[in-house]
N, C-alpha and C positions, 0 to 999 in steps of 0.2 A: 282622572276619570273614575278609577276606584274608590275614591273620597264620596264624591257626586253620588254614585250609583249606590253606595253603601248608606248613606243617610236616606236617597231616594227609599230603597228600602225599607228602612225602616219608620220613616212615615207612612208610608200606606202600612205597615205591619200595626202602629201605632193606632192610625185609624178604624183598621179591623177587627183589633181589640178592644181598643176603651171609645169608638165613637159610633160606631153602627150595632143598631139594637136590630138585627135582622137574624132570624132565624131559620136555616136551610136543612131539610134534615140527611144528607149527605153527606155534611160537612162542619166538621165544628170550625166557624171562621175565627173565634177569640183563639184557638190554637193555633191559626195559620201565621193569626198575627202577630204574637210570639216567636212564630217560628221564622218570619220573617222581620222581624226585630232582631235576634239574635243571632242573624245569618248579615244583617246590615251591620251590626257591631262589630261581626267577624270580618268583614268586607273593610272597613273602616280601618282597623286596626291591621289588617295587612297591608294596605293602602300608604298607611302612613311609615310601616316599618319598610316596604320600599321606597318611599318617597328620601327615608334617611339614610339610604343605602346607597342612595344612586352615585357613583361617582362622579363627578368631571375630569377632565384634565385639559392643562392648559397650555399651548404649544408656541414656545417664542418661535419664532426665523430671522436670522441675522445675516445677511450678505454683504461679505467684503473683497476685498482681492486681494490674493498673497502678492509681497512686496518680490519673494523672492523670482518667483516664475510668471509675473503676470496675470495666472487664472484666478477666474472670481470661487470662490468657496461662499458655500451656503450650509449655516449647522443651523440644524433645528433641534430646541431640547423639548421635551415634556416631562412636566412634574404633575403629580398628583396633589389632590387637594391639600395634604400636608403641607407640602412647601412651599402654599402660596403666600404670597405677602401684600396685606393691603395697603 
């Protein structure tokens, strides 16, 4: 959703700057839209530095019954993405 929202951004920021010849005098809009550009870049770029962060992990379960006493045993492991094997 921060990918999305970060490009959103900076298209209307795009727009504000190099596509609307509108002049308001409150507001400088080719500023806003810089500044809304470069708040989508920044969006963009955190975005994707958690997108590469995110861990998984991944959880076998293995249930068998010990030979010796009858009861079923159930181990469950988890490894992190390191240890996964394709």
């Amino acid at each position: 959703m921060s990918i999305g929202f970060g490009i959103l951004l900076f298209v209307i920021g795009a727009i504000l700057a190099f596509a609307l010849n509108l002049t308001v005098d409150w507001i400088d809009l080719q500023l806003v839209g810089y500044i809304l550009m470069g708040a989508g870049v920044v969006i963009v770029i955190i975005g994707i530095v958690l997108l590469a962060r995110r861990r998984r992990s991944v959880a076998t379960s293995q249930t068998s019954i010990d030979p010796a006493t009858g009861d079923r045993v159930t181990r469950t492991e988890r490894s992190a993405p390191d240890d996964e094997v394709y």
